[in-house]
Every structure is written in C-alpha cells, then in structure tokens.
PADOPA-90228 format. One record per residue: residue in one letter; residue number from 1; x, y, z of N, C-alpha, C in turn. Coordinates in nm, 4 decimals. Layout:
PADOPA-90228
+---+-----+----------+----------+----------+----------+----------+----------+----------+----------+----------+
! r !   k !       nu !       nv !       nw !      cau !      cav !      caw !       cu !       cv !       cw !
+---+-----+----------+----------+----------+----------+----------+----------+----------+----------+----------+
! a ! NUM !        X !        Y !        Z !        X !        Y !        Z !        X !        Y !        Z !
...
+---+-----+----------+----------+----------+----------+----------+----------+----------+----------+----------+
end
This chain:
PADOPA-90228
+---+-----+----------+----------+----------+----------+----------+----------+----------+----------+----------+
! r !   k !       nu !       nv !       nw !      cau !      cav !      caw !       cu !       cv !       cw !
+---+-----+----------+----------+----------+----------+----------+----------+----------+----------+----------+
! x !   1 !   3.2106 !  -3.1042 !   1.4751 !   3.1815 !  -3.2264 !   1.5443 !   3.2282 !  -3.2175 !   1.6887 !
! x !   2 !   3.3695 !  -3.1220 !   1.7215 !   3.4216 !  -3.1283 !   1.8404 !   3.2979 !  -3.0528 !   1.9477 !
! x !   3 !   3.2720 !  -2.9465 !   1.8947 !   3.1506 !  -2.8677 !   1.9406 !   3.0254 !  -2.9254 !   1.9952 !
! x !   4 !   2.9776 !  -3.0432 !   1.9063 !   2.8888 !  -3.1561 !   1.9177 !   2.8930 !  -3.2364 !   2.0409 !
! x !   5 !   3.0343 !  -3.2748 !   2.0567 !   3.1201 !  -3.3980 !   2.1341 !   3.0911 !  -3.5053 !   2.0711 !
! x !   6 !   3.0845 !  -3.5118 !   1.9062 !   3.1076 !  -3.6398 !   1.8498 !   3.2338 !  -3.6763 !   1.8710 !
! x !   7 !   3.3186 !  -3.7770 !   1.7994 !   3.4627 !  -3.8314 !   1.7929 !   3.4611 !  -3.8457 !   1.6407 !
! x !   8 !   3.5507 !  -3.7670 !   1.5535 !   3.4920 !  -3.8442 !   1.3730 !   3.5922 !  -3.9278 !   1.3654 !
! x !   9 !   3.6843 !  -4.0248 !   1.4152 !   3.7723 !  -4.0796 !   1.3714 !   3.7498 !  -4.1818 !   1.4686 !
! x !  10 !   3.7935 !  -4.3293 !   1.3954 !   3.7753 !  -4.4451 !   1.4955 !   3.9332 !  -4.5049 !   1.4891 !
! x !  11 !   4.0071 !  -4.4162 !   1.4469 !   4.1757 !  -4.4604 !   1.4973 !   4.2369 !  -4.3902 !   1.4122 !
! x !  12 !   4.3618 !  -4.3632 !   1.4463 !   4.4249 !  -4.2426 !   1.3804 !   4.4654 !  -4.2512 !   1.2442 !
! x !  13 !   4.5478 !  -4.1931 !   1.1766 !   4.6334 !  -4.2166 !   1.0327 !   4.7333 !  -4.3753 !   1.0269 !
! x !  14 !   4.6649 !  -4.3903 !   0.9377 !   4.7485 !  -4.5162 !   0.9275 !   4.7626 !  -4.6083 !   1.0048 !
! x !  15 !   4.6449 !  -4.6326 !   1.1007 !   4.6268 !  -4.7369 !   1.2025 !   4.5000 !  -4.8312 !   1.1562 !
! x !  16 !   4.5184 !  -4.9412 !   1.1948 !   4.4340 !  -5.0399 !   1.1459 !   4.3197 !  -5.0208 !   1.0874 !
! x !  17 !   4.2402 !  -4.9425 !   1.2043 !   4.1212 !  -4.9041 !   1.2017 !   4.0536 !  -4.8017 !   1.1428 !
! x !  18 !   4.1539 !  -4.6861 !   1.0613 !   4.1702 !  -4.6454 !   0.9560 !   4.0386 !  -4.6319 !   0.8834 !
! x !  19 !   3.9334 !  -4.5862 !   0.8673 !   3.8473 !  -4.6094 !   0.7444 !   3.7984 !  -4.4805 !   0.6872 !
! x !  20 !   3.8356 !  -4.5201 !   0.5760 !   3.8297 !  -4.3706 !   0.5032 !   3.6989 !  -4.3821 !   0.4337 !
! x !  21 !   3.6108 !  -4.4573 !   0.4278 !   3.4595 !  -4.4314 !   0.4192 !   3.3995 !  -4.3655 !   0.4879 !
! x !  22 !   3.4121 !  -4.4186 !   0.6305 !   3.3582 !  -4.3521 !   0.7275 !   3.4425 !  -4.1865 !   0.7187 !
! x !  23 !   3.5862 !  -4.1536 !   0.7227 !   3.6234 !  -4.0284 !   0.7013 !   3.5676 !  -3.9515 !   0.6205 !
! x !  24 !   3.5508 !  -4.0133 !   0.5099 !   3.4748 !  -3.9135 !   0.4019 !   3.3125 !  -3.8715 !   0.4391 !
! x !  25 !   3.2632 !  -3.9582 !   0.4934 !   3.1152 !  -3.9691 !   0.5375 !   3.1078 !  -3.8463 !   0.6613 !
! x !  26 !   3.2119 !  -3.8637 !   0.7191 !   3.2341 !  -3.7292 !   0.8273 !   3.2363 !  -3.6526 !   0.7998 !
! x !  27 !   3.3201 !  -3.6330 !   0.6833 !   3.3786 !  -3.4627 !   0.6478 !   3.2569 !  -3.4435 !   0.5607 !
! x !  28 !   3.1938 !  -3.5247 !   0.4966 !   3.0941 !  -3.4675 !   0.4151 !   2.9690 !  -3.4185 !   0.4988 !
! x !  29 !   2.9593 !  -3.4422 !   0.6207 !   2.8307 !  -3.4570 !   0.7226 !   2.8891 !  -3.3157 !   0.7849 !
! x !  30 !   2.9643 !  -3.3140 !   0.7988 !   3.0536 !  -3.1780 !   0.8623 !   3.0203 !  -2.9834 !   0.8226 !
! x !  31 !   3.0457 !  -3.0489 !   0.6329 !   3.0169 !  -2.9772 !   0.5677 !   2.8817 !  -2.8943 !   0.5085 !
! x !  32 !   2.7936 !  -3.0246 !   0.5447 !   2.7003 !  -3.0173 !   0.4391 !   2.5740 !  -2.9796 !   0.5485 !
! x !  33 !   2.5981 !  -3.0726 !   0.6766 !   2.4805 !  -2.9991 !   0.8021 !   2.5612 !  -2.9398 !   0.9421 !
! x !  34 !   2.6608 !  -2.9506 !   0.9828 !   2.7791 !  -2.8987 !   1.0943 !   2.7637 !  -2.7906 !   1.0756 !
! x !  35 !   2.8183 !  -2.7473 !   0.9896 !   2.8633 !  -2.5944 !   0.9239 !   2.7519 !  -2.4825 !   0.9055 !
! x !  36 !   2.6451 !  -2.5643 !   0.8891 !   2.5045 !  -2.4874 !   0.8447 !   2.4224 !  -2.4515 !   0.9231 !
! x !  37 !   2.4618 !  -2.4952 !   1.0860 !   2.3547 !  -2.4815 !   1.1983 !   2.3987 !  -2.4939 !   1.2790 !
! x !  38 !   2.3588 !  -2.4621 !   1.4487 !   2.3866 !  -2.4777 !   1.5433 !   2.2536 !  -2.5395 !   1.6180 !
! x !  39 !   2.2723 !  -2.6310 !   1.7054 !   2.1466 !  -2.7182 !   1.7209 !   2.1719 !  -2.6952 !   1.8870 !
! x !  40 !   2.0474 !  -2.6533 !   1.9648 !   2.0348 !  -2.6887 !   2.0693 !   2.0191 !  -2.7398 !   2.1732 !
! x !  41 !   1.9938 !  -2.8787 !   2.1358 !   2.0244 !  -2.9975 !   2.2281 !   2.0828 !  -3.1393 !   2.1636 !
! x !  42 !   2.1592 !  -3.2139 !   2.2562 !   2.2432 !  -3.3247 !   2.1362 !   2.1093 !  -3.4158 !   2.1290 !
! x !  43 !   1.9791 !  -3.4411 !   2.2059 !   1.9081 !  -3.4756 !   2.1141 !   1.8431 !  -3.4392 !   1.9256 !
! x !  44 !   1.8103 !  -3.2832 !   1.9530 !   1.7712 !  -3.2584 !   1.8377 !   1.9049 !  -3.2766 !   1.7377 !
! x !  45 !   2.0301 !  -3.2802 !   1.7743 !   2.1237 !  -3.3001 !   1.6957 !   2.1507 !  -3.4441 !   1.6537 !
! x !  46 !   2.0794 !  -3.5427 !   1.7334 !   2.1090 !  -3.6693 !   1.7104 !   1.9614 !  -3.7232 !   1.5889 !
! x !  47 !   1.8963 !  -3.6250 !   1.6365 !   1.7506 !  -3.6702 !   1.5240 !   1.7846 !  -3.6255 !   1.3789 !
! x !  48 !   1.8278 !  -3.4894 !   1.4244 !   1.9047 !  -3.4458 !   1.2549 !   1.9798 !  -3.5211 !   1.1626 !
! x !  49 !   2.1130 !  -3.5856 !   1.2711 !   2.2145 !  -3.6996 !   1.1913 !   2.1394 !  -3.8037 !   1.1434 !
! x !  50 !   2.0766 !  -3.8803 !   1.2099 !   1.9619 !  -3.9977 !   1.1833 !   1.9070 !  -3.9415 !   1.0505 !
! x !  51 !   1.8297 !  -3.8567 !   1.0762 !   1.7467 !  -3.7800 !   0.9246 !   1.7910 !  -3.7875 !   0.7492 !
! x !  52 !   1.9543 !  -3.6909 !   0.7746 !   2.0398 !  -3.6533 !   0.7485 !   2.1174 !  -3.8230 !   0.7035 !
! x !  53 !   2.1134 !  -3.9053 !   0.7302 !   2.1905 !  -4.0245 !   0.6730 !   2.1131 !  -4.1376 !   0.6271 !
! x !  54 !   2.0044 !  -4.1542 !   0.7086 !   1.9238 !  -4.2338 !   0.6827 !   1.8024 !  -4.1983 !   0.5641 !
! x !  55 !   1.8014 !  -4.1176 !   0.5732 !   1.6827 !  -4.0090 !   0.4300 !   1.7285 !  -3.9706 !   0.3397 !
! x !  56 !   1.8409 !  -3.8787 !   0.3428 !   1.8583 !  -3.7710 !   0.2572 !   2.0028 !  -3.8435 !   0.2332 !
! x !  57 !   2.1159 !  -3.8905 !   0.2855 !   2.2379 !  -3.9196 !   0.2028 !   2.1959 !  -4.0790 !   0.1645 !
! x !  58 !   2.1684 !  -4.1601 !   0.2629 !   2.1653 !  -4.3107 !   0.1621 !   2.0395 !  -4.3031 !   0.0626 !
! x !  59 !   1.9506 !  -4.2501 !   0.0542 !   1.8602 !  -4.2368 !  -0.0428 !   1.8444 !  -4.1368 !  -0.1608 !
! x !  60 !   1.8495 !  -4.0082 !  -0.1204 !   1.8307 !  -3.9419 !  -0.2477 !   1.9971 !  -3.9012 !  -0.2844 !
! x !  61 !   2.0726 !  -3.8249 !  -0.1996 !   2.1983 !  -3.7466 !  -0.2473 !   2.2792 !  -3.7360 !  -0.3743 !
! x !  62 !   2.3176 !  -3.6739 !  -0.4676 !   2.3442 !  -3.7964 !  -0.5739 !   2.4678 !  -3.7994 !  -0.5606 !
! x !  63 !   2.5496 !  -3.9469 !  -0.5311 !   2.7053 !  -3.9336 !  -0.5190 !   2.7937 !  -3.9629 !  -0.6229 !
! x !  64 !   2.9340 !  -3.9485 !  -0.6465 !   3.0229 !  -3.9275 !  -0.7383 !   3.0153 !  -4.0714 !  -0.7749 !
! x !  65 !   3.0633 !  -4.1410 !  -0.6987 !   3.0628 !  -4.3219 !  -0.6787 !   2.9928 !  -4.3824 !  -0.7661 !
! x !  66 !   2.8856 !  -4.3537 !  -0.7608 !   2.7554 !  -4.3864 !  -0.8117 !   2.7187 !  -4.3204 !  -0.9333 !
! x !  67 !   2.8084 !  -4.2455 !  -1.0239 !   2.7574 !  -4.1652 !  -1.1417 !   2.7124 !  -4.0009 !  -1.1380 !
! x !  68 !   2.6917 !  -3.9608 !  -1.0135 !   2.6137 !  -3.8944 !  -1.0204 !   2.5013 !  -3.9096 !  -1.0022 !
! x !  69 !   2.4227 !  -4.0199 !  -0.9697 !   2.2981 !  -4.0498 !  -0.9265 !   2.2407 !  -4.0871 !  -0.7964 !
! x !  70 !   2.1459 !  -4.0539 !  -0.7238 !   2.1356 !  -4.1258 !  -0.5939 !   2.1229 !  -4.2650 !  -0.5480 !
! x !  71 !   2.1537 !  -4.3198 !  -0.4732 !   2.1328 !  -4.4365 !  -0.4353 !   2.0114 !  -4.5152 !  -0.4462 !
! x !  72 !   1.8911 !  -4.4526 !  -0.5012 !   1.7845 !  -4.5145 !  -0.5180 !   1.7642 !  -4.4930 !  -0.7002 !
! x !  73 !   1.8145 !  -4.4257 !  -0.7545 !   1.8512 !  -4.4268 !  -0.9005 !   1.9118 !  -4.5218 !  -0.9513 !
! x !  74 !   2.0210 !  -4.4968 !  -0.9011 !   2.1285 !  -4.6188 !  -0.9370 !   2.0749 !  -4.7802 !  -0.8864 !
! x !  75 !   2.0523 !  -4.7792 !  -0.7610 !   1.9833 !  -4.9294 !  -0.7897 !   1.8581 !  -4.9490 !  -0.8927 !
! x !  76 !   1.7958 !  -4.8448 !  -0.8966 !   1.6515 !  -4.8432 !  -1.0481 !   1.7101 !  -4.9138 !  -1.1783 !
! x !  77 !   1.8072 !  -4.8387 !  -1.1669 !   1.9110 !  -4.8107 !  -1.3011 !   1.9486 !  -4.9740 !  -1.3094 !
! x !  78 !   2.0176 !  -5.0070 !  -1.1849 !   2.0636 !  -5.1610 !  -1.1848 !   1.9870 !  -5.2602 !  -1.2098 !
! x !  79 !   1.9010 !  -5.2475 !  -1.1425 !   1.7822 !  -5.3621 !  -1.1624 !   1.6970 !  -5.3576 !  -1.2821 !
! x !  80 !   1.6930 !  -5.2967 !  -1.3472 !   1.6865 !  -5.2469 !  -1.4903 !   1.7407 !  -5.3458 !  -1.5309 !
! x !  81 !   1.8531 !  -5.2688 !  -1.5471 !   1.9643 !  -5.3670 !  -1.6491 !   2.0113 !  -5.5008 !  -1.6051 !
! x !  82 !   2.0235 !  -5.5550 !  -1.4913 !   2.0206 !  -5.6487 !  -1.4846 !   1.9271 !  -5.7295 !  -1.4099 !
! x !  83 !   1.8008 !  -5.7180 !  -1.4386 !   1.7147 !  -5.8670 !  -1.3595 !   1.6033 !  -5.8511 !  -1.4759 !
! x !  84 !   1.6056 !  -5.9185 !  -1.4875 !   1.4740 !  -5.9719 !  -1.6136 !   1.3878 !  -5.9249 !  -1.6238 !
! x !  85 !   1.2544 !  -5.8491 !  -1.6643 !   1.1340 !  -5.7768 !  -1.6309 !   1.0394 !  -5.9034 !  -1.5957 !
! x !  86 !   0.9499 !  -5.8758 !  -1.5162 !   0.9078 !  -5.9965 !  -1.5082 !   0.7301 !  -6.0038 !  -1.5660 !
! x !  87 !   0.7003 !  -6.0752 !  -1.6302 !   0.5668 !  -6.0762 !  -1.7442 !   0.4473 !  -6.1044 !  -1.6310 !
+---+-----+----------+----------+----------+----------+----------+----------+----------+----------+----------+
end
C-alpha cells in the first residue's frame, strides 16, 4: 500500500478511530491483489480497488463471517428463510 501511497490505517493502535474492519479489509486487499501485481498508474490502480471491492469482495468472495458463503449467498440464503415466498 506504501508503494501505492495509500494510508491503510485511519488512526493508530488503540486510538479512537481504531477500526479493525476496515484493518482487516486492508490486510486482506494487500494480500490478495497488492502482493500479486504491480500496476502502472494510480489510476489503473484505483479502477482495480473499485473492481476488486465493489465486484468481487462485497459480492461473490466467500467470507468466514458469513459461513463460508458470499455475500450474495448468504443474503439468498436469508431471504429464504426469513421472508415469506410470495404466491
């Protein structure tokens, strides 16, 4: 990310602002497309992240949180089970 000139932290350890969603969401973004490529302009790097969060992790990924299922499973799954079928 430093390479990038992102910032992954929005306040340090144990300071208010603290959010370890967003930390985990970093380190997993780090890992999973950082690590895997080198991108040549911070546009094409900014279309990737967009891609990359908006496509592929809030929609398909399948996360631990969630069962093991992706975010569009698991709400299937939910609305299933709880909303009525409708006739």
């Amino acid at each position: 990310m430093q390479d990038a000139g992102i910032i992954g932290s929005i306040g340090s350890v144990g300071d208010a602002l603290d959010n370890a969603a967003a930390e985990s969401l970093f380190s997993t973004i780090q890992v999973e497309l950082f690590d895997t490529k080198k991108w040549k302009t911070r546009c094409e790097l900014k279309s990737v992240i967009f891609e990359y969060i908006e496509v592929f992790y809030n929609r398909k990924r399948a996360q631990k949180r969630l069962g093991y299922l992706s975010p569009v499973q698991y709400l299937k799954q939910w609305q299933q089970k709880h909303m009525p079928a409708v006739a």
